[in-house]
py3Dmol code that shows the C-alpha trace and the ligand (Angstrom):
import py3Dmol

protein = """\
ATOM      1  CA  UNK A   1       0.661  21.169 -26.707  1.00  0.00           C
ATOM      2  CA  UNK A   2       2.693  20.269 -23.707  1.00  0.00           C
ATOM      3  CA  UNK A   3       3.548  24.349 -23.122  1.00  0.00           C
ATOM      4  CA  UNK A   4      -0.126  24.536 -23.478  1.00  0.00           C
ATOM      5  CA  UNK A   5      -1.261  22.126 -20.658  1.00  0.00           C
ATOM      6  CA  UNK A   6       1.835  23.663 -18.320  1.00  0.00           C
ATOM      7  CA  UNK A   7       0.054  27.119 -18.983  1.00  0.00           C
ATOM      8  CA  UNK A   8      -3.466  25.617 -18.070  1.00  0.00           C
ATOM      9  CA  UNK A   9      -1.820  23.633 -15.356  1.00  0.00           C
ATOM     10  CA  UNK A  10      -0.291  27.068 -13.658  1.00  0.00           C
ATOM     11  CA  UNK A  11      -3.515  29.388 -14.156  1.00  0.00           C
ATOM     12  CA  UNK A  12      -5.770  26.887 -12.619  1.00  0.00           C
ATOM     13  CA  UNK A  13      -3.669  25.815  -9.784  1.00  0.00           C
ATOM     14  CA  UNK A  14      -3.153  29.742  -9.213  1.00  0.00           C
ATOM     15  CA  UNK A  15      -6.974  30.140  -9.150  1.00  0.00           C
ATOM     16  CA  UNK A  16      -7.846  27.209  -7.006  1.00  0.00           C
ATOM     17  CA  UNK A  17      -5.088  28.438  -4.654  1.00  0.00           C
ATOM     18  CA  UNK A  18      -6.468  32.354  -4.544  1.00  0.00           C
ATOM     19  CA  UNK A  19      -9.583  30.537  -4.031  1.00  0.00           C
ATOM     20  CA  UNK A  20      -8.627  28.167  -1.496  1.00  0.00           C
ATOM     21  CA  UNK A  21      -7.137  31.882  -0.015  1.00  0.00           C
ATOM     22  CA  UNK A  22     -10.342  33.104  -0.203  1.00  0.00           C
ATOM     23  CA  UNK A  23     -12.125  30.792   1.666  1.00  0.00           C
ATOM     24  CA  UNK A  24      -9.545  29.883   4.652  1.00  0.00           C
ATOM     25  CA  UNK A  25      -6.641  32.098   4.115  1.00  0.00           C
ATOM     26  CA  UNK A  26      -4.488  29.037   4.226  1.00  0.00           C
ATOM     27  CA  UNK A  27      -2.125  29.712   1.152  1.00  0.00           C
ATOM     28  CA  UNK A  28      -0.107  26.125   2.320  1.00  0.00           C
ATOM     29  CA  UNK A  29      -2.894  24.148   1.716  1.00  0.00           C
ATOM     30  CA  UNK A  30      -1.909  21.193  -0.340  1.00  0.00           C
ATOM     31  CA  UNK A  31      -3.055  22.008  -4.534  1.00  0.00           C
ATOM     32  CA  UNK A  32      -3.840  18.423  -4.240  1.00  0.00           C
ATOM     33  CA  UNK A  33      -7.610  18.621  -5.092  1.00  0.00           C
ATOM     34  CA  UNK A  34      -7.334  21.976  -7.400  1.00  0.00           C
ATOM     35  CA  UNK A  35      -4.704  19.504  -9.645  1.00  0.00           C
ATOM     36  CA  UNK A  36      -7.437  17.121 -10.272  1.00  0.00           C
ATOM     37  CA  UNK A  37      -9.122  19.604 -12.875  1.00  0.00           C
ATOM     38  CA  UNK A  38      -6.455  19.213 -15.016  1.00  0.00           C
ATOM     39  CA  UNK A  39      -5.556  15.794 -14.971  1.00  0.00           C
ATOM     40  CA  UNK A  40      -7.977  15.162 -18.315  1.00  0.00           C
ATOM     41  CA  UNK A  41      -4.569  16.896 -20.009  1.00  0.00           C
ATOM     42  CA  UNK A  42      -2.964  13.825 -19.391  1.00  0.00           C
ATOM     43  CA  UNK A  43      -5.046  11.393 -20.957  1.00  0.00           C
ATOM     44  CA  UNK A  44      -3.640   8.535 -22.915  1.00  0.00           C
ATOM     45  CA  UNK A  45      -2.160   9.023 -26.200  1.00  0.00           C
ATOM     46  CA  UNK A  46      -4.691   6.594 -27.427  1.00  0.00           C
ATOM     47  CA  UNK A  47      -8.569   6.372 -27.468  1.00  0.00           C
ATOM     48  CA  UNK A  48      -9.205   4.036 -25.122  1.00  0.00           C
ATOM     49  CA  UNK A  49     -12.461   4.574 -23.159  1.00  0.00           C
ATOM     50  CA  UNK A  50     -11.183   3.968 -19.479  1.00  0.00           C
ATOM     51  CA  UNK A  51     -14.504   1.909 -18.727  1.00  0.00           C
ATOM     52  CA  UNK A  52     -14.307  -1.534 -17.911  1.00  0.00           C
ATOM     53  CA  UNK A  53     -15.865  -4.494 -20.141  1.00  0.00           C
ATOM     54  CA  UNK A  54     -18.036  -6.791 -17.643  1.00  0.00           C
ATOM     55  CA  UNK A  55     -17.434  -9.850 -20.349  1.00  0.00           C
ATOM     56  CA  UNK A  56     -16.341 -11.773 -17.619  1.00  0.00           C
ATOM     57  CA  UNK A  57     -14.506 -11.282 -14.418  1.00  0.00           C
ATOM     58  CA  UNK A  58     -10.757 -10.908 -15.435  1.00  0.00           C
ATOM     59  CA  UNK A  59      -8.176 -11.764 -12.869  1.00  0.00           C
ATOM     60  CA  UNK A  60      -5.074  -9.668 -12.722  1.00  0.00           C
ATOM     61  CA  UNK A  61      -2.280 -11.184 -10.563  1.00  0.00           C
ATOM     62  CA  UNK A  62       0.169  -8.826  -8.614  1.00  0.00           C
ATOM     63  CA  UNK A  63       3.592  -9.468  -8.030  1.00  0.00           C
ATOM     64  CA  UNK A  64       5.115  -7.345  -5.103  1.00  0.00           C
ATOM     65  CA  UNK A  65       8.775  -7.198  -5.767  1.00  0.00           C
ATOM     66  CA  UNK A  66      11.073  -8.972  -3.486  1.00  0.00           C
ATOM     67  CA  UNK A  67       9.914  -9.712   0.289  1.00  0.00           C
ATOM     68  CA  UNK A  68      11.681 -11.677   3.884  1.00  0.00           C
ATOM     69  CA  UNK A  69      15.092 -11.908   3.780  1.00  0.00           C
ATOM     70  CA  UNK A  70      15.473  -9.911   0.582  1.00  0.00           C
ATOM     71  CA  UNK A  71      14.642  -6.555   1.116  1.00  0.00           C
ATOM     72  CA  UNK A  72      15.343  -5.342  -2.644  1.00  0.00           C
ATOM     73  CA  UNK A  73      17.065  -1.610  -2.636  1.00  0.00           C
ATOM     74  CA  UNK A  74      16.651   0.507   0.101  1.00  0.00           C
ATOM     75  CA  UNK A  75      16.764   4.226   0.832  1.00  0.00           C
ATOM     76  CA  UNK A  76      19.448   5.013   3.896  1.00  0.00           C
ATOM     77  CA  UNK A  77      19.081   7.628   6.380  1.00  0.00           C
ATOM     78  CA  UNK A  78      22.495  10.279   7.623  1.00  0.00           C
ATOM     79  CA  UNK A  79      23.163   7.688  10.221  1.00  0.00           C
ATOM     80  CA  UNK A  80      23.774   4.963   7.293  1.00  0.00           C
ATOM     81  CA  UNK A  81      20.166   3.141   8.906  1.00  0.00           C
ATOM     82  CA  UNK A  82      17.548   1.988   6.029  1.00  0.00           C
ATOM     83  CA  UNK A  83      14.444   3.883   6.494  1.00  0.00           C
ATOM     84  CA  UNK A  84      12.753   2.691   3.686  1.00  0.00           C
ATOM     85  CA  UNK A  85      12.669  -0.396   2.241  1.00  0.00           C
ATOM     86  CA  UNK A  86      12.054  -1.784  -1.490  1.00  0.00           C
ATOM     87  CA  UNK A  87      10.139  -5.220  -0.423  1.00  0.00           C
ATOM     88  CA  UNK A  88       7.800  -3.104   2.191  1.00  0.00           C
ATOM     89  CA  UNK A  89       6.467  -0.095  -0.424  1.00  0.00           C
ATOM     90  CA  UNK A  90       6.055  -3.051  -3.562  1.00  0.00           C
ATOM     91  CA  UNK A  91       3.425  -4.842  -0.859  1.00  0.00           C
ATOM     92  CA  UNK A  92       2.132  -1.031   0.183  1.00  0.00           C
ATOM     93  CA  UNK A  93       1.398  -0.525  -3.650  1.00  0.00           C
ATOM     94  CA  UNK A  94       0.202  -4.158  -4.594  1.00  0.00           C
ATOM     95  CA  UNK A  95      -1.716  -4.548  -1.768  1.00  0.00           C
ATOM     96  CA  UNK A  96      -3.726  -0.832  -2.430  1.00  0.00           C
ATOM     97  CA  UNK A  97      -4.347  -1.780  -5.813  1.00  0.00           C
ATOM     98  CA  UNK A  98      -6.137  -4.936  -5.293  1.00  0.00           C
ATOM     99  CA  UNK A  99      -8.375  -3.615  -3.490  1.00  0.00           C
ATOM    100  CA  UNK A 100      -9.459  -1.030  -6.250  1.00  0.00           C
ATOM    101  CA  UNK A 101      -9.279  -3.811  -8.401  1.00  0.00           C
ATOM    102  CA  UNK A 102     -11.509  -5.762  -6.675  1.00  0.00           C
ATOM    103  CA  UNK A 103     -13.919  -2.848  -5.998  1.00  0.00           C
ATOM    104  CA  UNK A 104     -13.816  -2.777 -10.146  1.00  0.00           C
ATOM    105  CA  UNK A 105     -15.097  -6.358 -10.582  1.00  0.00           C
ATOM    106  CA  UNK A 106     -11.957  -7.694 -11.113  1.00  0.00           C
ATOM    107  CA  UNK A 107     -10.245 -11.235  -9.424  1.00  0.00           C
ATOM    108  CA  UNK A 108      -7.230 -10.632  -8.099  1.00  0.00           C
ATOM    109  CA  UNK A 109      -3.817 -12.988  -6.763  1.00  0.00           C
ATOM    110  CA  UNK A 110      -1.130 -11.611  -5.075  1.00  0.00           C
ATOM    111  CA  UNK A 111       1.951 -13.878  -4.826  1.00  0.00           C
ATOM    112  CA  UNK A 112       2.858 -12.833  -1.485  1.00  0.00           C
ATOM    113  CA  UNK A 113       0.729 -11.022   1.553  1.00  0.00           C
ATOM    114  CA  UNK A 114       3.105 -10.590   3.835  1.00  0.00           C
ATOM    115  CA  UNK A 115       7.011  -9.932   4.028  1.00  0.00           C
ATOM    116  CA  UNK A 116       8.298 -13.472   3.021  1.00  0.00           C
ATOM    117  CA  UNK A 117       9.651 -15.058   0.248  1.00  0.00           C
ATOM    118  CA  UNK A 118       6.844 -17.010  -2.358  1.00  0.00           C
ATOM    119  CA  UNK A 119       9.239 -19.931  -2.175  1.00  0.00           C
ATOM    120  CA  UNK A 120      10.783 -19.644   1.110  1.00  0.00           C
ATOM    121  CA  UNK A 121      13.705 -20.603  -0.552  1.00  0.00           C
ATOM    122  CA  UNK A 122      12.843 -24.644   0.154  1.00  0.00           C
ATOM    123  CA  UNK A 123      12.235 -25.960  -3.098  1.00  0.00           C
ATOM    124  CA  UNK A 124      13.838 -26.085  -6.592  1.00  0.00           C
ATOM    125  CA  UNK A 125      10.947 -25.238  -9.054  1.00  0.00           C
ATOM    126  CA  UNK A 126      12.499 -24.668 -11.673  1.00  0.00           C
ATOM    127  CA  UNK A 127      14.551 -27.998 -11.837  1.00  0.00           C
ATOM    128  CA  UNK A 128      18.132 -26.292 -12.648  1.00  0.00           C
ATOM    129  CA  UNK A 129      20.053 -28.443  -9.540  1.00  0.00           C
ATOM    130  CA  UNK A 130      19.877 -25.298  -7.147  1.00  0.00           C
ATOM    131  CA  UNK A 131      17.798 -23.537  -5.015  1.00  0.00           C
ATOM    132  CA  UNK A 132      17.956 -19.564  -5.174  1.00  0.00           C
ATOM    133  CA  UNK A 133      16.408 -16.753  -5.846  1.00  0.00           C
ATOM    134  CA  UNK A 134      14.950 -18.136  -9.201  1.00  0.00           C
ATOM    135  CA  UNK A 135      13.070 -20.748  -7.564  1.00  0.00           C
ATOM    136  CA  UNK A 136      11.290 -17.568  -5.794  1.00  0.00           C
ATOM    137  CA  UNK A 137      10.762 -16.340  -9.262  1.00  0.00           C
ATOM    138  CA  UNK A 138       9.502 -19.358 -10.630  1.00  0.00           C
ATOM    139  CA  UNK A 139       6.791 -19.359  -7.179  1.00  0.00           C
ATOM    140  CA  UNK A 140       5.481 -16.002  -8.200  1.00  0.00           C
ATOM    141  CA  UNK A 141       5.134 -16.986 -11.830  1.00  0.00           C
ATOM    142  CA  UNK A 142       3.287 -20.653 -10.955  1.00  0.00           C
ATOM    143  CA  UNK A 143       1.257 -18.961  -8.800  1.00  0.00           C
ATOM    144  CA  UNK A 144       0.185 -16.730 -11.274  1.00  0.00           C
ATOM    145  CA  UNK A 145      -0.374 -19.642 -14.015  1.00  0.00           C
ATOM    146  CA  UNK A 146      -2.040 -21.646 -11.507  1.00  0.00           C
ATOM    147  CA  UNK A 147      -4.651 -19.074 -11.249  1.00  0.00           C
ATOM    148  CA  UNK A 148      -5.363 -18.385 -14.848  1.00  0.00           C
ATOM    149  CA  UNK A 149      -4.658 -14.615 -14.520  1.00  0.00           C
ATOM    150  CA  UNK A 150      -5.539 -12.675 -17.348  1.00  0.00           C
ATOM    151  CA  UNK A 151      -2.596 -10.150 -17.007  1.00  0.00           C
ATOM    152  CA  UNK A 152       1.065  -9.983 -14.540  1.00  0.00           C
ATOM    153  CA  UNK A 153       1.917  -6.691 -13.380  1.00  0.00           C
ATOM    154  CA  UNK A 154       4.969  -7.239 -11.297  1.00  0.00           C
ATOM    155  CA  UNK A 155       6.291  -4.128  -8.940  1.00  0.00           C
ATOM    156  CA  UNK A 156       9.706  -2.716  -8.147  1.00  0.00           C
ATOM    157  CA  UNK A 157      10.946   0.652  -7.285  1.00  0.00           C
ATOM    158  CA  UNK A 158      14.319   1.298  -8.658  1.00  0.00           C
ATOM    159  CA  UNK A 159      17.489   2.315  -7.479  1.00  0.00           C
ATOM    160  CA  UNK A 160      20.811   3.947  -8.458  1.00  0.00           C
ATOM    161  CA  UNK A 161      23.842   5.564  -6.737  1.00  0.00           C
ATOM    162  CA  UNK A 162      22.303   7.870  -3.821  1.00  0.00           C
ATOM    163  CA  UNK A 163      22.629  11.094  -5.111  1.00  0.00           C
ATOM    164  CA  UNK A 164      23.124  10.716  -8.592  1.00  0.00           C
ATOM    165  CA  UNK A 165      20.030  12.699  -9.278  1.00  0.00           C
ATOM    166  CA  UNK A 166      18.587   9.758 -11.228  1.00  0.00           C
ATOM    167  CA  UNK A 167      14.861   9.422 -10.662  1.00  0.00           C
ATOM    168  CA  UNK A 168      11.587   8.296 -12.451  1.00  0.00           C
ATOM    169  CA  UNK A 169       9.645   5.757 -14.461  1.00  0.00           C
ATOM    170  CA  UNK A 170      10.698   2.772 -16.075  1.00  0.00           C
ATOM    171  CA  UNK A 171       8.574  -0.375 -17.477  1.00  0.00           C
ATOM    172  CA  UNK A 172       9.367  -3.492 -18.756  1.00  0.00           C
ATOM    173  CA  UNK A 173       8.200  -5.540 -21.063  1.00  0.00           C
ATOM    174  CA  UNK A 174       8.953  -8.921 -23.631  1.00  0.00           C
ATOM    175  CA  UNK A 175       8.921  -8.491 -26.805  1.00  0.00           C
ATOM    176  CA  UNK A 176       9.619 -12.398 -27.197  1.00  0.00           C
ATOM    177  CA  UNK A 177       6.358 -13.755 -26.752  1.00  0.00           C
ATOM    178  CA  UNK A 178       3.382 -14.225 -28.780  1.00  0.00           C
ATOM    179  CA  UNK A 179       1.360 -11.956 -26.730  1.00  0.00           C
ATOM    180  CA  UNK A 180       4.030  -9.513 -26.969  1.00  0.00           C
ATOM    181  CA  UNK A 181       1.858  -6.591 -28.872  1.00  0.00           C
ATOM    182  CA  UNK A 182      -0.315  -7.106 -25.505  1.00  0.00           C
ATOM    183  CA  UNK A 183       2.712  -6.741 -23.313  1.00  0.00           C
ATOM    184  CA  UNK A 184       3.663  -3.702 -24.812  1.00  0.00           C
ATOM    185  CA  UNK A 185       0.591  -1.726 -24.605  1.00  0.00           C
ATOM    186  CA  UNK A 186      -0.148  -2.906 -21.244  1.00  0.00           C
ATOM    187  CA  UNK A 187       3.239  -1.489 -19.814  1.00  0.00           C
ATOM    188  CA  UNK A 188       3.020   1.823 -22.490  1.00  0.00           C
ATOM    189  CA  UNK A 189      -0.170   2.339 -20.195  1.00  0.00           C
ATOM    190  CA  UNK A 190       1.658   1.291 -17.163  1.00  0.00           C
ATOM    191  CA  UNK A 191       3.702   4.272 -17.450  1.00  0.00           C
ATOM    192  CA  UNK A 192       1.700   7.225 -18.565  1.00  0.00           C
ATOM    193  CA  UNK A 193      -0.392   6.567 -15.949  1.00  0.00           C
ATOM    194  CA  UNK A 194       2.373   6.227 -13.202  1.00  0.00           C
ATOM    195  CA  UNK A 195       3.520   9.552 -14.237  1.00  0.00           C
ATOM    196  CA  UNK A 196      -0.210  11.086 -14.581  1.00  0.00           C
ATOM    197  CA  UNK A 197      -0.553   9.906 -11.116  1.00  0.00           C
ATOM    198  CA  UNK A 198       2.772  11.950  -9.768  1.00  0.00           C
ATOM    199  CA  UNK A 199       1.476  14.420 -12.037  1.00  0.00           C
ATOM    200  CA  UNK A 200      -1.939  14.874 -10.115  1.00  0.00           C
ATOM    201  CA  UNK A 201      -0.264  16.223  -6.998  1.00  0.00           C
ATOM    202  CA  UNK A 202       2.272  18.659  -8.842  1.00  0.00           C
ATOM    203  CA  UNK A 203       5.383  16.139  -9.204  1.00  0.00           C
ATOM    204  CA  UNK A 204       6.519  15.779 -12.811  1.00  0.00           C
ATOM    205  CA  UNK A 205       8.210  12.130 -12.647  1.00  0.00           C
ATOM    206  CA  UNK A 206      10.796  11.839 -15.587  1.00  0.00           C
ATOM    207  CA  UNK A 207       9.451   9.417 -18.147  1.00  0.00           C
ATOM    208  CA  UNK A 208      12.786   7.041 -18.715  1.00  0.00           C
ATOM    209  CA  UNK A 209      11.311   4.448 -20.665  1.00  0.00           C
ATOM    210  CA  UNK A 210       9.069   1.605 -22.255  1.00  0.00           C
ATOM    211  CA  UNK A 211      11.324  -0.902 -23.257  1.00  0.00           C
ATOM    212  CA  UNK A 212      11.829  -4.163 -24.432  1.00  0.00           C
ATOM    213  CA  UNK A 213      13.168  -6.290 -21.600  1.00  0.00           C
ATOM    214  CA  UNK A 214      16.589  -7.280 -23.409  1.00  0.00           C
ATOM    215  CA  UNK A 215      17.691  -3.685 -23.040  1.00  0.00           C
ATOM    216  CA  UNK A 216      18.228  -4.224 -19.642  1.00  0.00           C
ATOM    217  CA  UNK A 217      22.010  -5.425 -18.810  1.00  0.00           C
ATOM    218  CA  UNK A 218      20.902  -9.377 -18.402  1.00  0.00           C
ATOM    219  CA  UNK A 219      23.728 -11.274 -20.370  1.00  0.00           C
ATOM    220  CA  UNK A 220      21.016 -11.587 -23.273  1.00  0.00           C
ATOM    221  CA  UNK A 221      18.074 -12.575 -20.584  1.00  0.00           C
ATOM    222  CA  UNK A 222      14.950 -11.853 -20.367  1.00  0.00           C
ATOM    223  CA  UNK A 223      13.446 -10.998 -17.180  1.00  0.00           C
ATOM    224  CA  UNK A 224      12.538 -14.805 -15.344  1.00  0.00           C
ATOM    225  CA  UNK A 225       8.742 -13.900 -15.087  1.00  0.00           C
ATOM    226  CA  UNK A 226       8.046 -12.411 -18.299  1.00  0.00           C
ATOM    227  CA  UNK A 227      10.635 -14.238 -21.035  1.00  0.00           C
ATOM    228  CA  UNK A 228       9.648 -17.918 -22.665  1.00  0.00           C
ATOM    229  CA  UNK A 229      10.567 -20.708 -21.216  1.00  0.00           C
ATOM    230  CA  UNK A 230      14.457 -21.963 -20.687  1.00  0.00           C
ATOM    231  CA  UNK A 231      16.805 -24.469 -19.262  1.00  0.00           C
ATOM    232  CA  UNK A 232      16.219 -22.839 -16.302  1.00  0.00           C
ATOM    233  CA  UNK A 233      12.717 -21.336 -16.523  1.00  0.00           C
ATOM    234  CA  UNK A 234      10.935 -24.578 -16.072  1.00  0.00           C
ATOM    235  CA  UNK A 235       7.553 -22.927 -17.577  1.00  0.00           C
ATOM    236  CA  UNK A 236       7.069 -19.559 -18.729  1.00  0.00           C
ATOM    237  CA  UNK A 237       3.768 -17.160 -18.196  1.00  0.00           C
ATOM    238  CA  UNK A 238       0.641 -17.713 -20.054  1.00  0.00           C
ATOM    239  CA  UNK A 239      -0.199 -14.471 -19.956  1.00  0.00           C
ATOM    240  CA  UNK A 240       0.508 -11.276 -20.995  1.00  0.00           C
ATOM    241  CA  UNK A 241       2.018  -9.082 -18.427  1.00  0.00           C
ATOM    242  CA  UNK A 242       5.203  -5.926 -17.477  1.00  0.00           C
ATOM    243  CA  UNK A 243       7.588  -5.026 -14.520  1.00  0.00           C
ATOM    244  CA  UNK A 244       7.568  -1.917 -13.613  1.00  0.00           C
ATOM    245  CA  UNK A 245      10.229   0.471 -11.549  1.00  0.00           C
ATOM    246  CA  UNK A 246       8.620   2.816  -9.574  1.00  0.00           C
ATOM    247  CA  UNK A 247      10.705   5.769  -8.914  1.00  0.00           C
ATOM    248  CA  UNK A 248      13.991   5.943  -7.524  1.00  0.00           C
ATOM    249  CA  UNK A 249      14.552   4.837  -3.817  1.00  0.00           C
ATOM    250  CA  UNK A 250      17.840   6.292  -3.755  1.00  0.00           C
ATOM    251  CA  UNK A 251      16.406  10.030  -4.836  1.00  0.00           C
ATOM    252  CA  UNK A 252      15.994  11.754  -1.333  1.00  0.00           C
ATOM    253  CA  UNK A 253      12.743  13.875  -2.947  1.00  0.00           C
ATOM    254  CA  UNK A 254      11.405  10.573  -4.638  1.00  0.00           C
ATOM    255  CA  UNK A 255      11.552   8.340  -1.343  1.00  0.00           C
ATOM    256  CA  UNK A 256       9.946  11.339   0.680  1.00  0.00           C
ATOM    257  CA  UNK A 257       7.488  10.796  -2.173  1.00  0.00           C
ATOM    258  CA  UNK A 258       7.164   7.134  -2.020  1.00  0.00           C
ATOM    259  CA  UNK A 259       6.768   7.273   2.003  1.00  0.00           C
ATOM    260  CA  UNK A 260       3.529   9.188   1.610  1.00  0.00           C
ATOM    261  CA  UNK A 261      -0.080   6.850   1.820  1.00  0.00           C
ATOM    262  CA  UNK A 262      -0.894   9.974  -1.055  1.00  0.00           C
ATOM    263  CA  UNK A 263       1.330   8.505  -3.227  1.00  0.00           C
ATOM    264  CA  UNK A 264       0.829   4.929  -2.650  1.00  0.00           C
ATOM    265  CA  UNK A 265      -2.992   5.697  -3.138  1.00  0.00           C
ATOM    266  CA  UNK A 266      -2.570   7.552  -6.554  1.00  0.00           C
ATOM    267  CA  UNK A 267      -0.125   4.974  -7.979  1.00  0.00           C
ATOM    268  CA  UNK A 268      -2.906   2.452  -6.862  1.00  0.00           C
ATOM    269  CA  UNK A 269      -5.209   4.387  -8.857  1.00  0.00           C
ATOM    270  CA  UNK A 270      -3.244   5.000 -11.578  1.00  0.00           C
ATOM    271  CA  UNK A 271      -2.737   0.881 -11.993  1.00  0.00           C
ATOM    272  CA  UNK A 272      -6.323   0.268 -11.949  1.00  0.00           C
ATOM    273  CA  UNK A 273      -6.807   3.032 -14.690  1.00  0.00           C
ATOM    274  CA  UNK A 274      -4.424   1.534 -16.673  1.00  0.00           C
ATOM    275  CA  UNK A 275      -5.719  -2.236 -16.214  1.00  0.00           C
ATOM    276  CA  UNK A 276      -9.302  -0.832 -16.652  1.00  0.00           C
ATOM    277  CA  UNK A 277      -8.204   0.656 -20.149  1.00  0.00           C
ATOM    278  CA  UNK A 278      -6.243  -2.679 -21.154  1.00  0.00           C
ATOM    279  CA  UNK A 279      -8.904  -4.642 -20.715  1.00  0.00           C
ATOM    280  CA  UNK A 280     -11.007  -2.314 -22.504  1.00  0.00           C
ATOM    281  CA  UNK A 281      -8.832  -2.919 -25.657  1.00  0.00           C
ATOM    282  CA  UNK A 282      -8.445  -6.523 -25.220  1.00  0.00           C
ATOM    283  CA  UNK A 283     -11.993  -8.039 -24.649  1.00  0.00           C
ATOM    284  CA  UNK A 284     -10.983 -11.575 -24.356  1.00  0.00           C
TER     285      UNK A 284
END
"""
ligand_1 = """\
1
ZN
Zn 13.359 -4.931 -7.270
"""
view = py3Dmol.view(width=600, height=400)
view.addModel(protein, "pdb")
view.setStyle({"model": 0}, {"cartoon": {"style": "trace"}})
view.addModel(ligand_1, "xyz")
view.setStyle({"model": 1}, {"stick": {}})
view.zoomTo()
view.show()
C-alpha cells in the first residue's frame, strides 16, 4: 500500500509541478499546495470521522516545554552560538495551536505565555523539602487540574548528539493510569498526524515511536505530568493526556525545518486534527 501512495505521491507532485510549469514557468516553486491532494493517503489507521462533537466545549490544556532560565536543548550554529532554542519553538507550536483550537470551539490553557518558568522556581508544590525543577512540573500540571482540562498535550522537541543523524517523532504516553487506553490513542494520533503534517510539504519524518512512558531511561519513573501520584508528585493529572518530541533539534535539516512559520503552522494543524478526532472517539 505504502509503494502505492509513494507512486501516487510522485505522479501527482510531477503533474502539479509540469502544471505549475505551465502556468509560470517557475519549476522552484514550492510543491507545497500540489502535496495537499494527496494527504487523504495518510489518513488514520482508524475510522475516526475528523469532525468535532459540539457536546460541550472541551478544554485542552497546552504545555510548552521548558521556558526562562531553562532553555531545554538547543540547536548550535559553526561559531558554537545557539540559534535555535527548545523553550522558544514549544511556545511557537503551543501558542499556534490554540488558536486553531479555539477557532474549533474548543477552551484552551496554556501553562505559560511567555518565556518564564510556571513556577518561577519560588515555591515547593509538590511538598518534597526542595524547590527545583519539579515544582515547575507540578505548576504546569495544577494549572492544568485547576482548569478541568479535558486532555494534556505537553510539547518538546528532542535532541541527540549533533550529527548523529538521529531525527523524528516520538510520543509519550502512561500506561499507569486508569485513563490509560485514552492516553494511548490520544498520543497514537499525536504522531501520525505529526508525521502527516511533515509529510504534506514532502518531508518524510521517521516514525520512532508510541510508547509507554517507562521505556524512557527514568530509574523506573514515569514522566512527572503524566504518571500517578508519588512521594514527590503531590497530585497527579485528572486527565488523560501525552508528551510529545517533536523532531530532532540537533538534526541540521530538521532545525532548518523547525525554524520555518510552514512548519510550525502544519504541526499546529496537525494537533488540532488529532484533538478534533480524539474527541470524536471519546464523547464525554
Ligand atoms: Zn524538553
Amino acid at each position: 500500500m505504502l509503494r502505492f501512495f509513494r507512486l501516487a505521491y510522485l505522479y501527482l507532485t510531477l503533474l502539479a509541478l509540469s502544471l505549475l510549469q505551465a502556468a509560470c514557468g517557475d519549476i522552484t516553486a514550492t510543491p507545497v499546495q500540489t502535496i495537499a491532494a494527496v494527504t487523504p493517503t495518510l489518513q488514520p489507521v482508524s475510522t475516526i470521522a475528523p469532525t468535532l462533537t459540539t457536546a460541550r466545549p472541551f478544554t485542552v490544556a497546552l504545555d510548552p516545554g521548558h521556558g526562562g532560565d531553562d532553555w531545554g536543548a538547543g540547536h548550535f550554529n559553526s561559531n558554537d552560538q545557539p540559534d535555535l532554542l527548545e523553550k522558544d519553538l514549544t511556545l511557537q507550536l503551543s501558542t499556534a495551536t490554540a488558536t486553531l483550537l479555539r477557532q474549533s470551539g474548543f477552551k484552551v490553557v496554556i501553562t505559560r505565555n511567555g518565556d518564564a518558568s510556571a513556577n518561577n522556581l519560588t515555591t515547593d508544590l509538590n511538598g518534597d523539602g526542595k524547590i527545583n525543577e519539579l515544582d515547575d512540573l507540578q505548576a504546569r500540571l495544577n494549572l492544568a487540574n485547576n482548569s478541568k482540562a479535558d486532555l494534556l498535550l505537553s510539547l518538546h522537541i528532542n535532541s541527540s548528539t549533533p550529527g548523529d543523524g538521529a531525527g523524528g517523532f516520538e510520543t509519550w504516553y502512561c500506561a499507569d493510569r486508569s485513563f490509560a487506553e485514552r492516553n494511548k490513542l490520544f498520543a497514537q494520533l499525536i504522531q501520525q498526524e505529526s508525521i502527516a503534517s511533515m509529510y504534506s510539504f514532502g518531508y518524510e519524518a521517521q516514525d520512532r515511536r508510541v510508547a509507554d512512558d517507562l521505556e524512557i531511561d527514568w530509574n523506573g519513573n514515569h514522566l512527572y505530568m503524566f504518571g500517578p501520584p508519588t512521594p514527590t508528585r503531590k497530585s497527579a493529572t485528572t486527565m488523560p493526556g501525552a508528551l510529545t518530541e517533536v523532531l530532532f533539534i540537533t538534526n541540521d535539516t530538521e532545525a532548518n525545518l523547525l525554524k520555518d512559520s510552514k512548519t510550525i503552522k502544519a504541526l499546529a494543524e496537525g494537533y488540532t486534527r488529532a484533538i478534533q478526532q480524539y474527541f470524536a472517539y471519546y464523547k464525554v
